[in-house]
VEXSEDO-814796 format. One record per residue (C-alpha): residue number from 1; residue in three letters; z, y, x. Coordinates in nm, 3 decimals. Layout:
residues N
num->NUM	residuo->ala	pz->Z	py->Y	px->X
...
This chain:
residues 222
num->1	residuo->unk	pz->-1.354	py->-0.041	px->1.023
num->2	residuo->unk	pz->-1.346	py->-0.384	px->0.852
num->3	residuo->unk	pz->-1.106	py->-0.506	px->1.126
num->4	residuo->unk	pz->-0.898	py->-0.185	px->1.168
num->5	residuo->unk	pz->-0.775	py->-0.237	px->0.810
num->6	residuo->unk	pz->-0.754	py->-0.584	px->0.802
num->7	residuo->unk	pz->-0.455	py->-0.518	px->1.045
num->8	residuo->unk	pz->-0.322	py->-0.214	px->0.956
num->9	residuo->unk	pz->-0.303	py->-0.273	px->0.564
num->10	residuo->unk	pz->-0.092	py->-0.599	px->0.637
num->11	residuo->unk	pz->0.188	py->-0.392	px->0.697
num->12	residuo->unk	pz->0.199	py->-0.208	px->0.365
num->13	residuo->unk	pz->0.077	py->-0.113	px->0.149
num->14	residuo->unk	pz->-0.162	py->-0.020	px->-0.212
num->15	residuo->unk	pz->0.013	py->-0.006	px->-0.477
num->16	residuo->unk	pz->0.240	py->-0.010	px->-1.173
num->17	residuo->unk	pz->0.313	py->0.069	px->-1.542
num->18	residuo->unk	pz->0.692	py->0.181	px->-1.468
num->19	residuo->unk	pz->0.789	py->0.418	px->-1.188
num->20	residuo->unk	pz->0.848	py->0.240	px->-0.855
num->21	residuo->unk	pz->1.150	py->0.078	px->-0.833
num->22	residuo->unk	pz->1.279	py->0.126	px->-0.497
num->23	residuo->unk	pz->1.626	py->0.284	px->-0.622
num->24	residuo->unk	pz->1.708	py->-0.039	px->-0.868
num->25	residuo->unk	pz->2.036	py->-0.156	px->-0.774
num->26	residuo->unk	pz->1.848	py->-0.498	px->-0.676
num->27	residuo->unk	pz->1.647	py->-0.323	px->-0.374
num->28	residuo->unk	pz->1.791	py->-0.122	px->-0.083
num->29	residuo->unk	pz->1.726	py->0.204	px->-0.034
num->30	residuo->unk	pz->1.682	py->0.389	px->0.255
num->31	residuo->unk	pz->1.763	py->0.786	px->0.350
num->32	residuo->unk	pz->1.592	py->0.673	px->0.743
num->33	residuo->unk	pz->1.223	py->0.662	px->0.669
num->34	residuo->unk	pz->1.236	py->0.485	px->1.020
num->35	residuo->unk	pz->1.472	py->0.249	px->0.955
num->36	residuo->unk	pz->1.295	py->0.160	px->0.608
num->37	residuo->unk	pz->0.972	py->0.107	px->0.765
num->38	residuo->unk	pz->1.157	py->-0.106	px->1.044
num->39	residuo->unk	pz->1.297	py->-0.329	px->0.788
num->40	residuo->unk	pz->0.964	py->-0.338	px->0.552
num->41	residuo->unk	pz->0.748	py->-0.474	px->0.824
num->42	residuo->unk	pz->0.985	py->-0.715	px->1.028
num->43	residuo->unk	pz->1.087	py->-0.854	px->0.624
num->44	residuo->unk	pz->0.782	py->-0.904	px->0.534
num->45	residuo->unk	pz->0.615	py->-1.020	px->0.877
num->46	residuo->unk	pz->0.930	py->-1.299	px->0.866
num->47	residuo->unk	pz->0.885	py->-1.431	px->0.499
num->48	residuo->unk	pz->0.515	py->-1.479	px->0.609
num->49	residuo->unk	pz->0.560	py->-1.682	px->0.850
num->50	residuo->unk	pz->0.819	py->-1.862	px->0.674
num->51	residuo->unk	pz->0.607	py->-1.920	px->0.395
num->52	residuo->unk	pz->0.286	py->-2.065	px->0.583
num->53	residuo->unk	pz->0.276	py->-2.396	px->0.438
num->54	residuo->unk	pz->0.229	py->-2.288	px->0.126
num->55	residuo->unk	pz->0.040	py->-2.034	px->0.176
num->56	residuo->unk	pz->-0.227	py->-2.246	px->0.321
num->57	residuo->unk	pz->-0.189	py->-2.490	px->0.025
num->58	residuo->unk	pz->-0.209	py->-2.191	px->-0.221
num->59	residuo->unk	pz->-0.331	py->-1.830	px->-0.114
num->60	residuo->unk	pz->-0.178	py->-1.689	px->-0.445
num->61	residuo->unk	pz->0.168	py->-1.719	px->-0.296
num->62	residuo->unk	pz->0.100	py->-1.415	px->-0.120
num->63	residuo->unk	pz->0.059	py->-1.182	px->-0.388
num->64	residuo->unk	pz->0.393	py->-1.259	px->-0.470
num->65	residuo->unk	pz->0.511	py->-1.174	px->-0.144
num->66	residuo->unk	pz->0.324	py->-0.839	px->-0.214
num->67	residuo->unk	pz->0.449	py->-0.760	px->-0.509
num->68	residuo->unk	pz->0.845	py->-0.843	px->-0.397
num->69	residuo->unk	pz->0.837	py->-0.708	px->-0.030
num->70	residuo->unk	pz->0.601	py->-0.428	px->-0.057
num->71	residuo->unk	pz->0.563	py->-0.308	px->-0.368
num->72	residuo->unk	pz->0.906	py->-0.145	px->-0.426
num->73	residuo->unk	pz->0.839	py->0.032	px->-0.131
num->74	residuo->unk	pz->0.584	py->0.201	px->-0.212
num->75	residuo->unk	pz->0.473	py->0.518	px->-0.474
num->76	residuo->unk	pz->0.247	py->0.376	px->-0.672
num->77	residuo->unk	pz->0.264	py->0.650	px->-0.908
num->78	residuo->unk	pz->0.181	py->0.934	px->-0.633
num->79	residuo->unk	pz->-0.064	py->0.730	px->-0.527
num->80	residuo->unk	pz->-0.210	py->0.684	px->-0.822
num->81	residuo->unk	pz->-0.211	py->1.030	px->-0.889
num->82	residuo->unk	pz->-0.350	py->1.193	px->-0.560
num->83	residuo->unk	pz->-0.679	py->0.898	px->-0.617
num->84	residuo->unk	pz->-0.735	py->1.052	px->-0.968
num->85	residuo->unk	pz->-0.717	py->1.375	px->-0.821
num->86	residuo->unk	pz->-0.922	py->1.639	px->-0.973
num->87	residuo->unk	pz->-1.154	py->1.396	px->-1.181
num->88	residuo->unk	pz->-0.925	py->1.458	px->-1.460
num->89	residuo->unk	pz->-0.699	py->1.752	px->-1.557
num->90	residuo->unk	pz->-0.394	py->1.496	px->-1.551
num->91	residuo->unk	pz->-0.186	py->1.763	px->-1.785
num->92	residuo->unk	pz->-0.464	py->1.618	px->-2.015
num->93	residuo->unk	pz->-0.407	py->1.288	px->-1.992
num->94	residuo->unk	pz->-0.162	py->1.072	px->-2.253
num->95	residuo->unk	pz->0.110	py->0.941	px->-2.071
num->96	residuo->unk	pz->0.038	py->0.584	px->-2.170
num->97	residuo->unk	pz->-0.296	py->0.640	px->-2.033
num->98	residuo->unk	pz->-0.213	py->0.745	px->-1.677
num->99	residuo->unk	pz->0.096	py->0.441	px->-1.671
num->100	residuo->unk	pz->-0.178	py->0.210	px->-1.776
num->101	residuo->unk	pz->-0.411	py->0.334	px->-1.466
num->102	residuo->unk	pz->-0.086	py->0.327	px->-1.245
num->103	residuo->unk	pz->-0.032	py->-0.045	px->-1.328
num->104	residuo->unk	pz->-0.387	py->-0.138	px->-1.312
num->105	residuo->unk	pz->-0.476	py->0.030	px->-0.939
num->106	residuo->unk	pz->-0.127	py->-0.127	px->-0.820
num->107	residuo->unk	pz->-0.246	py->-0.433	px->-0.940
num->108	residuo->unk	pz->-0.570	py->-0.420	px->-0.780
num->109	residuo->unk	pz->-0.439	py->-0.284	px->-0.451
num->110	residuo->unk	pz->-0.158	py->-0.569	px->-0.471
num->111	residuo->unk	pz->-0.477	py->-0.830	px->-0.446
num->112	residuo->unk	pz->-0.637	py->-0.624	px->-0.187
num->113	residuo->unk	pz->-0.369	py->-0.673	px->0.045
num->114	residuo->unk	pz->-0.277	py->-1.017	px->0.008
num->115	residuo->unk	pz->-0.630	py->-1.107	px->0.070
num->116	residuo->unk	pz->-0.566	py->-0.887	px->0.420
num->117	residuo->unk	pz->-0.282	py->-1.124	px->0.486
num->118	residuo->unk	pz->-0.491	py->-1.426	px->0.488
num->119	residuo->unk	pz->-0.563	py->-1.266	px->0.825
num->120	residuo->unk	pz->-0.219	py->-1.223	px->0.983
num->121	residuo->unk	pz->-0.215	py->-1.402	px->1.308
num->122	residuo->unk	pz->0.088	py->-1.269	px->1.449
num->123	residuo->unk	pz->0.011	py->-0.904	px->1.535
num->124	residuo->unk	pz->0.269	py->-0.716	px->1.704
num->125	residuo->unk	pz->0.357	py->-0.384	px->1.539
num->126	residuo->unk	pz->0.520	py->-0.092	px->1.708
num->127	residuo->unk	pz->0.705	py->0.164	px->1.478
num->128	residuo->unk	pz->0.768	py->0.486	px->1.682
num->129	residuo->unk	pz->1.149	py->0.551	px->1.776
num->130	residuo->unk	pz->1.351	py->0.738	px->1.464
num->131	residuo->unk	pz->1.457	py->1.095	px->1.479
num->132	residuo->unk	pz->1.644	py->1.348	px->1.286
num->133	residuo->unk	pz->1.476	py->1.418	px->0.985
num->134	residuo->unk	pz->1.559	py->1.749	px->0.814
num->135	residuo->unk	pz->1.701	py->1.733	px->0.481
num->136	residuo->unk	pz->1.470	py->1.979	px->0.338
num->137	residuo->unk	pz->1.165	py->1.790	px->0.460
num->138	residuo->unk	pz->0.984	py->1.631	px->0.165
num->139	residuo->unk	pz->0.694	py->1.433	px->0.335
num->140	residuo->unk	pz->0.696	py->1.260	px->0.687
num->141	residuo->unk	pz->0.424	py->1.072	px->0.886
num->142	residuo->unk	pz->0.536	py->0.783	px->1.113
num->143	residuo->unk	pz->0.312	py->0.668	px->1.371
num->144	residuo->unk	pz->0.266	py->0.284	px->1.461
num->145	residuo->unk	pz->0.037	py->0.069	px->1.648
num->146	residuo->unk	pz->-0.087	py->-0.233	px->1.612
num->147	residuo->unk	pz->-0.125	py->-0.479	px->1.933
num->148	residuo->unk	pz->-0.352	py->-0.764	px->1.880
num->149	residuo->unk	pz->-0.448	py->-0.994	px->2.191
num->150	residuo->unk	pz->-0.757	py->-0.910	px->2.387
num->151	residuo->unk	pz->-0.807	py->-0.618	px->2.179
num->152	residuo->unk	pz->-0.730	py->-0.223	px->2.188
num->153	residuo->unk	pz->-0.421	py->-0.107	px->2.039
num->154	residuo->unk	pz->-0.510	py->0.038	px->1.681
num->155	residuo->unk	pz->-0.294	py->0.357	px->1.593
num->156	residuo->unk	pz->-0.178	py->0.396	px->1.237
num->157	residuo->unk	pz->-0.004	py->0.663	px->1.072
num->158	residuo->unk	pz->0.233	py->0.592	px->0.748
num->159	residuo->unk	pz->0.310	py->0.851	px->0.542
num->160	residuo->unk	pz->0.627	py->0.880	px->0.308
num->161	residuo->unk	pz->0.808	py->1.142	px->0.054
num->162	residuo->unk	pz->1.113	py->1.204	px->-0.010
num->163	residuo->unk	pz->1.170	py->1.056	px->-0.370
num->164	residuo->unk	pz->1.273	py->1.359	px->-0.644
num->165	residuo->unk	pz->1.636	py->1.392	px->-0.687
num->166	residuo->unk	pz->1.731	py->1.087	px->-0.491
num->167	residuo->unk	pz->1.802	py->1.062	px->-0.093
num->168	residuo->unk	pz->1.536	py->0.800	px->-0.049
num->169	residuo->unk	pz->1.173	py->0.778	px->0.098
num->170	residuo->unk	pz->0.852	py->0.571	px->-0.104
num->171	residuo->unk	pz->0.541	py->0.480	px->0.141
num->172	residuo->unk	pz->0.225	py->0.668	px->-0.046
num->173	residuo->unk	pz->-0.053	py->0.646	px->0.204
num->174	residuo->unk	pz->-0.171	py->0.536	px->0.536
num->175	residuo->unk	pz->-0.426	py->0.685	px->0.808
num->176	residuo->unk	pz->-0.535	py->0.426	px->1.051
num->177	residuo->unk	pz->-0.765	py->0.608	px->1.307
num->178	residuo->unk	pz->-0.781	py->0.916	px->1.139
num->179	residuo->unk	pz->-0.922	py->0.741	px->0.788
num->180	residuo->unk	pz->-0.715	py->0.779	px->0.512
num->181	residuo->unk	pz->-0.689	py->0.479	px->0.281
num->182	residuo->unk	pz->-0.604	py->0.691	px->-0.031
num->183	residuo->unk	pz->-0.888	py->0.966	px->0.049
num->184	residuo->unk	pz->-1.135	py->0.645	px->0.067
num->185	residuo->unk	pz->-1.015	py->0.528	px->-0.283
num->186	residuo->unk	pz->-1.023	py->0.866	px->-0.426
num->187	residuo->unk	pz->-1.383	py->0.868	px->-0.319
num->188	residuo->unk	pz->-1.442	py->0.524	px->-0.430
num->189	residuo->unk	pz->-1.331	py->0.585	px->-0.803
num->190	residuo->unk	pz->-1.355	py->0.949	px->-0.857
num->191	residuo->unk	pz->-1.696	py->0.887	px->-0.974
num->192	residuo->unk	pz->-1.668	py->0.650	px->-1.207
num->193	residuo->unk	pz->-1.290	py->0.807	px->-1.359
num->194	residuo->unk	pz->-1.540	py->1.103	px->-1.424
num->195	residuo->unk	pz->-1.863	py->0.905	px->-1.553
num->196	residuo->unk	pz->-1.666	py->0.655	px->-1.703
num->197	residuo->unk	pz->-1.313	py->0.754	px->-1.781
num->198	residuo->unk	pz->-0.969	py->0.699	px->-1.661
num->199	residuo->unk	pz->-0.929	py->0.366	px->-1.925
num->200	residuo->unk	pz->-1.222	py->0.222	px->-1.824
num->201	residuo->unk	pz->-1.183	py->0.234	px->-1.466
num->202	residuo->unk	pz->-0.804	py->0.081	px->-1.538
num->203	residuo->unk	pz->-0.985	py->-0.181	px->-1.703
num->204	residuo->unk	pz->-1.245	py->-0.220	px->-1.415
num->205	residuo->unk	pz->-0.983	py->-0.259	px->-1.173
num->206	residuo->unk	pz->-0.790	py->-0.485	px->-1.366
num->207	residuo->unk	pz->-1.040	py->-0.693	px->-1.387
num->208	residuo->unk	pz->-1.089	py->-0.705	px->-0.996
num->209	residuo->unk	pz->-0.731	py->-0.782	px->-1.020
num->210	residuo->unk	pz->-0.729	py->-1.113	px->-1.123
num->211	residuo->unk	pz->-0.974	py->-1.214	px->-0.887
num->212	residuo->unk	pz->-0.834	py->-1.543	px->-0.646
num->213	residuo->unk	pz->-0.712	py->-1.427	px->-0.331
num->214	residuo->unk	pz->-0.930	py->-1.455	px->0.000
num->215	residuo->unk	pz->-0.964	py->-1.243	px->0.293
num->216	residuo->unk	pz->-1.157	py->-1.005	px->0.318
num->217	residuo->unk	pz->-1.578	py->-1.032	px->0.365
num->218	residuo->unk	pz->-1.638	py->-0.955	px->0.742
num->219	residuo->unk	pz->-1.906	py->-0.694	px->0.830
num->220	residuo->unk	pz->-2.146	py->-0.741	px->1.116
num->221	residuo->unk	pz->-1.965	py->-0.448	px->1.328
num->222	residuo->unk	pz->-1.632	py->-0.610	px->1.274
């Protein structure tokens, strides 16, 4: 597992305390969920392997490349959401609150998958061809695989929704070999958001957060 989603989450992504901005004037939007993941990954593989030499002088550099590649890309606040999931009534919950959770798990996720970049060794990653999408359809899965040397292909589904009143799609989760990383995070912290509460675990994760980047601890099965 440890080396399934040290590929697959290099292509993303977790994951703030203002909606996602995907539709500011400053980022292009996208009405092709193929074409959007198309450009995502080849942008973000690129400024990579642009950025190497500083990189390998200073592993922060890729959280920035998180946070300005990724992150407007994806919705943080439905992801947010569907990891709560029923360990609060979220109807309950003060708006402040649940922004303040929003930033703090995009924050942490944001640091989770930098660290997975450390990894990147030049992967090649196949996004199925696009089709029509009906304009009615709200949430699409696009599958991908991921070809590294020597080593089976991993298959990874991405899926998107169609972002409310606006002709434009937000990644919110990923399933690579039938493991979804949002169900394992919901599992992870629906515990403690229950034991603990939803500020606390903001806090937790925060804290996480500011943790230096480095890649990710290998298990013995990896």
């Amino acid at each position: 597992m440890n080396r399934i989603f040290k590929l697959v989450t290099a292509l993303l992504l977790a994951v703030s305390t203002v909606p996602a901005q995907a539709n500011s004037a400053a980022v292009p939007t996208y009405d092709d969920p193929y074409k959007m993941m198309e450009v995502l990954a080849d942008k973000t593989f690129r400024r990579i392997a642009a950025d190497q030499p500083k990189i390998k002088a200073d592993a922060e550099v890729l959280r920035t490349i998180v946070n300005e590649e990724l992150v407007p890309y994806i919705d943080s606040r439905y992801a947010a959401g569907y990891v709560i999931g029923q360990s609060v009534k979220l109807n309950t919950v003060p708006k402040q609150d649940f922004n303040t959770f929003v930033g703090a798990f995009q924050n942490y996720m944001v640091g989770t998958y930098a660290g997975v970049f450390t990894q990147y060794r030049d992967q090649k990653v196949i996004i199925e061809p696009g089709q029509p999408v009906d304009k009615q359809r709200k949430i699409i899965t696009i599958k991908t695989r991921v070809i590294d040397p020597g080593k089976p292909d991993i298959k990874i589904e991405f899926k998107l929704r169609r972002v409310k009143d606006a002709n434009n799609w937000l990644v919110y989760d990923m399933v690579a070999e039938g493991i979804s990383l949002l169900d394992s995070k919901r599992s992870e912290l629906g515990s403690l958001i229950r034991q603990q509460g939803l500020l606390s675990v903001a806090a937790l994760l925060e804290e996480k957060a500011k943790a230096p980047i480095k890649a990710p601890e290998k298990k013995n099965n990896a």
